[in-house]
C-alpha angles and dihedrals in degrees: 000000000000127000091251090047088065102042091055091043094049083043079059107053089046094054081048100049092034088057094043097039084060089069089054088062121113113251126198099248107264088214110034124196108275095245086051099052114112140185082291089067100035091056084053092050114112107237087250085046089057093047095051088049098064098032078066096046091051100046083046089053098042078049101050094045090058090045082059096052099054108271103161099165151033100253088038084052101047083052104050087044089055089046095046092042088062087033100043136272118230089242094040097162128104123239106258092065094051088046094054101035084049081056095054093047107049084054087088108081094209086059097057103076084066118101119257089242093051089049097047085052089051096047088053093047092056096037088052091046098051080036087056091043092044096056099047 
């Protein structure tokens, strides 16, 4: 074999390992679980994608909260979320104003690394806070 023989052949076999050693390297996850997504995530939702986020967030809240206070069974939760929905639920605004004010904070780019549930707290707590000064 000549020289330039091997060097085509070992050519070869690095192209080959380059092109299927790129398969071996670590992607960032195209569909992260759902507790994990970020403001990364968020910029690339669909607005659709946005709304039906949230809807989720909020029915798993309103949810959650029943489940907390006691709801044990169908007819006992359709009841407490009825309760909660004329009383208050922890998350009470509607989407459209999550959906805006989660906007507005995953603007900041220092902010985008946080995850979306992170940010949609935060955006209650301040909603809440500018709601209770509103109302003195």
């Amino acid at each position: 074999m000549t020289s330039l023989g091997i060097k085509a052949g070992w050519t070869a076999v690095l192209l080959a390992t380059g092109f299927l050693g790129g398969y071996a390297v670590p992607r960032a996850d195209p569909d992260p679980h759902w507790i994990a997504a970020t403001g990364a995530e968020w910029r690339r939702f669909s607005p659709e994608a946005r709304q039906a986020y949230l809807s989720g967030f909020l029915s798993g809240g309103a949810l959650g909260q029943a489940l907390d206070a006691g709801a044990n069974d169908s007819a006992s939760l359709a009841l407490t979320v009825d309760s909660l929905r004329k009383s208050g639920f922890r998350f009470p605004f509607g989407v459209n104003v999550y959906l805006a004010r989660t906007d507005d904070f995953y603007w900041w780019e220092n902010h985008r690394p946080l995850p979306l549930w992170h940010a949609i707290w935060e955006v209650n707590n301040d909603l809440n806070r500018l709601t209770q000064h509103d109302s003195r």
